[in-house]
DOPASE-25076 format. One record per residue (C-alpha): residue in one letter; x, y, z. Coordinates in steps of 0.05 Angstrom, whole numbers, padded with zeros to 5 digits, always signed. Layout:
N
AXYZ ...
This chain:
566
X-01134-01031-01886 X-01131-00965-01852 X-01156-00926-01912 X-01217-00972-01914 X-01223-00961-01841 X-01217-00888-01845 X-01276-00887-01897 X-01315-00931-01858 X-01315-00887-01796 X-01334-00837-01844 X-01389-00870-01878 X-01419-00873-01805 X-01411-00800-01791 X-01451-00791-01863 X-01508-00829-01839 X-01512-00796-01769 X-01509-00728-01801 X-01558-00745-01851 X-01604-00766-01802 X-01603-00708-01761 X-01600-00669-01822 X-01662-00693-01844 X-01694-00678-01770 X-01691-00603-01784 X-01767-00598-01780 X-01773-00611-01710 X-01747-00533-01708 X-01801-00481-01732 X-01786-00458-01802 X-01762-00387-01814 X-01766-00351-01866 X-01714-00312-01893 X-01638-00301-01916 X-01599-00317-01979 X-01595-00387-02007 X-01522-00394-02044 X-01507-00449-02100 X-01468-00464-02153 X-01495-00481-02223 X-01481-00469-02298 X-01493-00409-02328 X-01553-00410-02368 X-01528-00408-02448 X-01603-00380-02467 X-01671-00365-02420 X-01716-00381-02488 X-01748-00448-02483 X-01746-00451-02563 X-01683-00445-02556 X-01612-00511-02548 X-01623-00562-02520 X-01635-00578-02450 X-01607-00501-02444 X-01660-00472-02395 X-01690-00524-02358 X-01650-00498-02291 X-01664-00420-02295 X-01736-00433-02321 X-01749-00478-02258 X-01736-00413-02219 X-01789-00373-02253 X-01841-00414-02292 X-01870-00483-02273 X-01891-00542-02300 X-01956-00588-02292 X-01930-00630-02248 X-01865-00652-02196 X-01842-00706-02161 X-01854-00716-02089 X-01823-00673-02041 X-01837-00722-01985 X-01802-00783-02021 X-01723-00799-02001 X-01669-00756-02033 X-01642-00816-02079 X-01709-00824-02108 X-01700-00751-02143 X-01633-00768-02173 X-01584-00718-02205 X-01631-00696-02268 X-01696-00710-02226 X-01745-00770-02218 X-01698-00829-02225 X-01717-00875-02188 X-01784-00894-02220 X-01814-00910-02284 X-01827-00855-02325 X-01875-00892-02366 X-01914-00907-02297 X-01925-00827-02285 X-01989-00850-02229 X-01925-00876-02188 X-01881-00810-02179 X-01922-00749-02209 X-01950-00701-02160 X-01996-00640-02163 X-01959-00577-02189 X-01994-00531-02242 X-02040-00584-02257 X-02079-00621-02202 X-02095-00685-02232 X-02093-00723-02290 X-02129-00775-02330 X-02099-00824-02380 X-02159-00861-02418 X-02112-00889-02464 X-02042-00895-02494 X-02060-00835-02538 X-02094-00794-02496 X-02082-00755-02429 X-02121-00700-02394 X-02100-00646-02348 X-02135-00609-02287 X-02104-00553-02272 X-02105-00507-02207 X-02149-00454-02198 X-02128-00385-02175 X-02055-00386-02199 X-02025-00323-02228 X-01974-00295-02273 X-01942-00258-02228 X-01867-00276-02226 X-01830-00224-02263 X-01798-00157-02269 X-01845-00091-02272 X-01842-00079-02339 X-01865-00155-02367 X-01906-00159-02317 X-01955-00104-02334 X-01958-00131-02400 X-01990-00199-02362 X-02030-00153-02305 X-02025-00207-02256 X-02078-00243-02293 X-02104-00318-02281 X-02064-00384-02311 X-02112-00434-02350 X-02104-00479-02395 X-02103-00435-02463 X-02038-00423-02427 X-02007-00487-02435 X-02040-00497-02505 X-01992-00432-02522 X-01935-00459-02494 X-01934-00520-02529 X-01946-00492-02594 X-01893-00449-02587 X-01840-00496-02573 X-01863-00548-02621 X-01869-00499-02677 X-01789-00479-02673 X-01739-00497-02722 X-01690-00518-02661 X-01738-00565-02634 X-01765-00598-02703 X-01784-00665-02685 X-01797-00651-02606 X-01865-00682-02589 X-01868-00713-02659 X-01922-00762-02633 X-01975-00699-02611 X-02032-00694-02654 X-02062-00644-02613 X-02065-00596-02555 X-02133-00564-02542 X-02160-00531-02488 X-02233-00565-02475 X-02249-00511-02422 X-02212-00463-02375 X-02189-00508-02322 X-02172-00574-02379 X-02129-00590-02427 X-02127-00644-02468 X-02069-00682-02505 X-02074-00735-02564 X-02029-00770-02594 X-02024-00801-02665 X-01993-00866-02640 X-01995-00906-02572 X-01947-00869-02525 X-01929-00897-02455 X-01892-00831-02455 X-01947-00782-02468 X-01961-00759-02396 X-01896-00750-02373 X-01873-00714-02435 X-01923-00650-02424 X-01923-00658-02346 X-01862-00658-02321 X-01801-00667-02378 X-01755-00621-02412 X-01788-00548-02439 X-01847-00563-02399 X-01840-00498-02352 X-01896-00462-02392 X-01888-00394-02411 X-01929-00330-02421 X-01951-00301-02490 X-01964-00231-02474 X-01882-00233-02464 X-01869-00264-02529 X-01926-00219-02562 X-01887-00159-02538 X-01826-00175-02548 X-01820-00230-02604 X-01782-00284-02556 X-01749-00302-02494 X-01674-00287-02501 X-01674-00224-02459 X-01658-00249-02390 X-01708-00188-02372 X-01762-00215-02410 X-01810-00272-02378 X-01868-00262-02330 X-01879-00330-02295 X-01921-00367-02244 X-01859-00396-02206 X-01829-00385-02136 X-01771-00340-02150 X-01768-00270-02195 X-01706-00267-02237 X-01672-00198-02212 X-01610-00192-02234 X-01554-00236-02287 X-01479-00223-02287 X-01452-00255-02355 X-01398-00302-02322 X-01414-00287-02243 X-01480-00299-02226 X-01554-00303-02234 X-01594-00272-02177 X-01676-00294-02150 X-01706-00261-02105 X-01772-00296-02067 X-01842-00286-02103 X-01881-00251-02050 X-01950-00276-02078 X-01937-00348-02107 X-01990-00396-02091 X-01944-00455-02075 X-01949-00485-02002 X-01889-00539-01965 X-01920-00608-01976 X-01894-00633-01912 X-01916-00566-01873 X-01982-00551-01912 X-01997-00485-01871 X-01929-00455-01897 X-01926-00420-01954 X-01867-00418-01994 X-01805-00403-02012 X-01782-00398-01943 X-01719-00365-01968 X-01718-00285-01987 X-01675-00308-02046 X-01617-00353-02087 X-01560-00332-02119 X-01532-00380-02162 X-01454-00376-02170 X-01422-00390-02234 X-01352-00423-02202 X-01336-00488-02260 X-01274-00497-02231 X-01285-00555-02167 X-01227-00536-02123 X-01251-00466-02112 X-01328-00500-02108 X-01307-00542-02055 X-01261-00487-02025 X-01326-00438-02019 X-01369-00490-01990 X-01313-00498-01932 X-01319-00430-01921 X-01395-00427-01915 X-01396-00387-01974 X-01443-00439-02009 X-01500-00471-01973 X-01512-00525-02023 X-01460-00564-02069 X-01490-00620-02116 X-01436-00623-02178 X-01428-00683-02207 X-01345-00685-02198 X-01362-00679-02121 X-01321-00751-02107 X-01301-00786-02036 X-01246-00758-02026 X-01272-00684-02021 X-01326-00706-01970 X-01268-00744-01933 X-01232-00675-01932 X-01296-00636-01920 X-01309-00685-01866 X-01254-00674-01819 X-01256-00594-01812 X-01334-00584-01824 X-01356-00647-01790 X-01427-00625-01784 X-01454-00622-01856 X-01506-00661-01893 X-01487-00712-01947 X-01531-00763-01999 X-01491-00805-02048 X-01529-00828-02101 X-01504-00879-02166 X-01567-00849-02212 X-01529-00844-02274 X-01475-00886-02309 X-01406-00860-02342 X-01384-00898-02412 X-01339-00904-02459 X-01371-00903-02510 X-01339-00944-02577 X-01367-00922-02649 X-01384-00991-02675 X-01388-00954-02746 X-01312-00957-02750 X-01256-00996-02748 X-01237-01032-02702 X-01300-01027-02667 X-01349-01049-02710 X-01314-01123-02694 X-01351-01154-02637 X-01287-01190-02615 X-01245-01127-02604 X-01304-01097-02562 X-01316-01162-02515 X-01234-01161-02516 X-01231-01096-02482 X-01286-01106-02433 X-01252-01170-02408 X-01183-01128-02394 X-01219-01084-02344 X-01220-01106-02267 X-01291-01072-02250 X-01276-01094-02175 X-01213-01076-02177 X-01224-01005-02189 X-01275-01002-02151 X-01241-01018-02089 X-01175-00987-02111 X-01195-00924-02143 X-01268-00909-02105 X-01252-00944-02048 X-01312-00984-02043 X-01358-00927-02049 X-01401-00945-02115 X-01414-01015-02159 X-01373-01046-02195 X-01433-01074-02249 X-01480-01019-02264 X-01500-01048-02344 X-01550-01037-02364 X-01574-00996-02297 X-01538-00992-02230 X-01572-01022-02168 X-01611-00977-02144 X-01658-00983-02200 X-01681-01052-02162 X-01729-01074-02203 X-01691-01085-02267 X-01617-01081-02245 X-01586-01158-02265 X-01525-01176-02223 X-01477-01199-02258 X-01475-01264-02228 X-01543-01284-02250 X-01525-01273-02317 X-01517-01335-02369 X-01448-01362-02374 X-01435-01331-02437 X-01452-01259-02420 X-01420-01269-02352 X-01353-01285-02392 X-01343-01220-02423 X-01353-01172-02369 X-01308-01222-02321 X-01231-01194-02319 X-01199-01229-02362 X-01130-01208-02402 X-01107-01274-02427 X-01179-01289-02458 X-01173-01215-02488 X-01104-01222-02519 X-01140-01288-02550 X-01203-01248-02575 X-01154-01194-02604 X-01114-01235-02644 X-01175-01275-02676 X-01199-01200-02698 X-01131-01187-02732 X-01099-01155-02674 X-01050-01195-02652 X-01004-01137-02633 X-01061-01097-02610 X-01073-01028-02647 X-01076-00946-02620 X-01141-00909-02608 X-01161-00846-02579 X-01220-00827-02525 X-01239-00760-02528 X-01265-00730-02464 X-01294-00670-02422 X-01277-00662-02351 X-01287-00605-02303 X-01224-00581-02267 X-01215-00616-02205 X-01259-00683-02234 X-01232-00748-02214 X-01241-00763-02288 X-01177-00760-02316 X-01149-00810-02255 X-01211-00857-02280 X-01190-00856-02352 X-01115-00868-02343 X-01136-00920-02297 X-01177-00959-02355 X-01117-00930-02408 X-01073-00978-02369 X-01123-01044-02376 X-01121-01033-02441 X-01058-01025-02460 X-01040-01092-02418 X-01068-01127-02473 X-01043-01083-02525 X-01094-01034-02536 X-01061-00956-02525 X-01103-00903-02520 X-01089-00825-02537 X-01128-00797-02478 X-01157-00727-02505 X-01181-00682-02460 X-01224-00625-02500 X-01256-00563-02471 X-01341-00555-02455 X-01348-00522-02529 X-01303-00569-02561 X-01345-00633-02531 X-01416-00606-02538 X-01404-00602-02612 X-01366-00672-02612 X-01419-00706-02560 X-01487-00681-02606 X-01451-00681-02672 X-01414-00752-02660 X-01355-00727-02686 X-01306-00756-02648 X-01268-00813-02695 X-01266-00874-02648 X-01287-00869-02568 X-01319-00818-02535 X-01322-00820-02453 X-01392-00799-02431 X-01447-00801-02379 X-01515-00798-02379 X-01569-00805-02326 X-01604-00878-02333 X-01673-00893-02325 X-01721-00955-02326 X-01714-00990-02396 X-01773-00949-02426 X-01723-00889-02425 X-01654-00913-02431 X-01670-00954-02497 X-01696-00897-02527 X-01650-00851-02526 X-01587-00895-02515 X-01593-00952-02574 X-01649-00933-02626 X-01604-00923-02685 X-01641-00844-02691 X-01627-00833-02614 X-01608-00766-02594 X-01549-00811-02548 X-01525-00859-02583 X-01453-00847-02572 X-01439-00921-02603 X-01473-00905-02669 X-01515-00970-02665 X-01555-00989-02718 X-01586-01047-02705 X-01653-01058-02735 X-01670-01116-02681 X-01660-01055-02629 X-01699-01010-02669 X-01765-01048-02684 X-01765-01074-02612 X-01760-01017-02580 X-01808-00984-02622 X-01868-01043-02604 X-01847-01044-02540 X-01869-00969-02526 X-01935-00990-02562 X-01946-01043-02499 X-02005-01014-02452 X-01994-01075-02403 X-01935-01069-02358 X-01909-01136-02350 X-01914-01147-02414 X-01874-01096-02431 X-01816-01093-02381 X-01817-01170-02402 X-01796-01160-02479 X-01752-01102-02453 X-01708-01160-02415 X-01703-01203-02481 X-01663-01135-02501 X-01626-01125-02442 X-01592-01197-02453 X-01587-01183-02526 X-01549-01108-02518 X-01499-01148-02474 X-01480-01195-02509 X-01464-01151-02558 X-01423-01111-02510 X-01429-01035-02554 X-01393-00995-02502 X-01338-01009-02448 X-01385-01015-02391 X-01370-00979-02323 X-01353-00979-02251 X-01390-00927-02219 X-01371-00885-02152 X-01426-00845-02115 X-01438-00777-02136 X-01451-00728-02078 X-01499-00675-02059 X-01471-00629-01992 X-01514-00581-01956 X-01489-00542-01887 X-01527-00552-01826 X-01556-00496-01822 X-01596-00516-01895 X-01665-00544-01863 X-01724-00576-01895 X-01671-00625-01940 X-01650-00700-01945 X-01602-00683-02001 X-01657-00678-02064 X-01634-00649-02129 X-01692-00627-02163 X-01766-00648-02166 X-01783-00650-02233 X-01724-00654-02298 X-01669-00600-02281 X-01711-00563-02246 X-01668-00554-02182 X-01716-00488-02164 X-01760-00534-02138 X-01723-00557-02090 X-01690-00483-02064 X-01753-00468-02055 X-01777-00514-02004 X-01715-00506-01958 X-01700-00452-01907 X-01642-00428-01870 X-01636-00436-01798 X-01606-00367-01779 X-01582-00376-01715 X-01552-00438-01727 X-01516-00402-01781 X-01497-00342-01732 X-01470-00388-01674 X-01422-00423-01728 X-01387-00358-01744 X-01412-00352-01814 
């Protein structure tokens, strides 16, 4: 009881300190100072390049047709940006970036405006005399696209593109060979969409040199320390303005250094200090904001539940691929238990197929039809039952293999759901492997049996695709499920909305009752700011990855800053 008083007490003091966080405009902006964070050091700056490698950095630099917007509440730009809405409804969430405005005639077809008067002028000397400060149009982001289509380690990335033409200076238009719900949101405002310049690539063949890209974005790349730290410094002449202060130009801040500290404890440790301004890593749990609470009582904090954290069970293998075993272990786990026991309340215990705050689709568990409702209710005895009808009467040994960052509550989650399991006979070899180690397991599915993962979840449009489809880039489970496939794919073919969302619900029932992965309680991950940060509700980024668009809206209220003794 005191515990859950303790955290209530500081629940309130989260609230009242986001609220007056989020009344730093009532100061006058200023301009000025360092902004410090923490992120992951880029592994390439080529947009041809891995995947989802240099959406981050790029955001910094180069810019994409469109953002989120900046005026909307922090958990509605979630941890990998735009979350909270459809991305298949891009008129709901897309705002004016690069591009203006946009027309979608039909499913195949969507048509850019861009801005007028923006220039290529973010960059070092040297790349940008090759670009002379000139004008951004549209044969600009007909180059772009090319480009990154065109490479081997993209082959299949915009598949559905039949063509990208520039019908004047100021318009682009984009076709596709089938009906794509997807199509606007793909070039506006998605992964590799921070458009580069081909006078760079002309000179120098690619990317790769951080040196090497002229921009139209915010920040200048000045400086990179391999294993340090990567180092902006403001654009002096970018055309961007603060949404919610129209007359200010921006980036308020001189500059952001971006810390390369993967270790949490010291993360957390710097952030005491004041040595980071703004922390937003996903391991970020309650219990460092409890801590962080009682000695820097002052900051800013958002909690968010935008994402959901599997295991995930390869139904291509044995024991897996036997429905019993997998409805068997999701009836030994006590979702409310650990929530109240391990996140102390702070999170939801049913998140499958989306946690709550997606409100329009999320199902609560108790409106779910009996049968469903039965296998995702804690259950042991009913497990033991399921197991032995499968063969297992004895249970059997499995492994989970799993990335965690130092300091990550992970490791306490997992040996909490090890001992579920193995109450009903199921042990589990709890394998903890290194960021190299599970990038090559996680893209490769390599792992032999379970694989513990996350991923950020969107409206059913999304999370189908990419989660289920038997050729999706996530599926961790290794479905193949032709039902899955050809439902998804003529659901993404449906122009009408309601339609579509309602065939998309004949799949959520179907995908749990067939239970594929060990589905998860969910705490809140955090995003902490000092007070002195102004401008900010806690946002992570405004358009996929692309936290630059958020550092640059901010500013630092010096004085503040000063009287704190930092």
């Amino acid at each position: 009881m005191r515990s859950k008083f303790i955290w209530l007490v500081i629940s309130c003091i989260m609230v009242i300190t986001l609220v007056l966080a989020s009344c730093g405009g009532e100061k006058e902006q200023q301009g000025g100072g360092t902004l410090y964070v923490v992120d992951a050091e880029p592994s390439t700056f080529d947009p041809a390049d891995a995947i989802n490698a240099t959406n981050t950095d790029c955001s910094f630099t180069n810019e994409t047709l469109s953002i989120c917007h900046w005026e909307w509440p922090a958990e509605k730009c979630g941890f990998y940006g735009v979350e909270m809405d459809s991305i298949s409804d891009p008129e709901t969430w897309l705002a004016p970036n690069l591009a203006l405005s946009f027309e979608r005639p039909d499913l195949q077809t969507t048509i850019f405006h861009l801005r007028k008067g923006v220039k290529w002028n973010a960059g070092l000397d040297e790349a940008r005399e090759l670009v002379g400060d000139r004008e951004f149009t549209s044969d600009d982001v007909v180059w772009h696209f090319n480009y990154v289509m065109n490479s081997p380690k993209h082959e299949g990335r915009w598949g559905n593109i039949e063509s990208i033409t520039a019908t004047d200076k100021y318009t682009v238009e984009v076709k596709a060979k089938e009906p794509d719900i997807f199509l606007t949101t793909e070039i506006a405002a998605q992964a590799y969409t921070y458009i580069h310049c081909k006078e760079v690539y002309e000179e120098y063949g690619n990317f790769a040199d951080w040196r090497n890209n002229v921009g139209t974005g915010p920040f200048i790349r000045t400086e990179f320390e391999t294993g340090t730290s990567i180092t902006y410094e403001k654009n002096p002449d970018y055309w961007g303005h603060d949404e919610k202060n129209p007359d200010n130009s921006i980036p308020y801040v001189d500059g952001v250094k971006v810390l390369f500290i993967t270790d949490l404890t010291t993360q957390v440790a710097a952030f005491r200090t004041g040595k980071i301004d703004q922390l937003r890593s996903g391991g970020i749990s309650r219990h460092h904001v409890a801590d962080l609470l009682e000695t820097n009582p002052d900051i800013g904090v958002a909690k968010y539940i935008t994402g959901n954290s599997y295991w995930s069970l390869r139904n291509d293998v044995e024991p897996f691929n036997d429905i019993r075993v997998r409805k068997a272990m999701n009836m030994a786990i006590n979702r409310q238990e650990i929530l109240e026991d391990f996140y102390g309340g702070e999170g939801s215990a049913w998140n499958n197929p989306y946690p709550p705050i997606y409100t329009e689709v999320y199902l609560p568990l108790e409106t779910l039809p009996d049968d469903i409702k039965e296998i995702y209710t804690y259950n042991p005895e009913g497990a033991k039952e399921l197991l032995a009808e499968a063969g297992y009467p004895n249970g059997f040994k499995t492994e989970l293999v799993y990335y965690a960052a130092t300091g990550s509550d992970i490791h306490e989650k997992n040996a909490l759901i090890k001992e579920y399991l193995a109450a009903v006979g199921i042990d589990v070899e709890l394998k903890l492997v290194d960021s190299a180690t599970n990038r090559a397991m996680r893209y490769g599915f390599t792992y032999p049996q379970m694989y513990g993962d996350g991923m950020g979840v969107n409206y059913p449009e999304h999370f189908y695709q990419v989660w289920y489809v038997s050729t999706a880039p996530w599926n961790r489970c290794r479905v193949n499920d032709s039902y899955i496939d050809e439902t998804v794919e003529k659901a993404l073919k449906i122009g009408d909305f309601d339609e579509r969302r309602a065939l998309f619900r004949e799949l959520d029932m179907y995908v749990l009752r067939n239970c594929f992965d060990l589905s998860p309680v969910n705490g809140y991950d955090y995003t902490i700011w000092q007070p002195w940060l102004k401008n900010y509700n806690g946002q992570r980024c405004l358009v996929f990855l692309g936290s630059a668009t958020v550092y640059a809206r901010v500013w630092i209220d010096q004085e503040l800053k000063e009287s704190m003794g930092y």
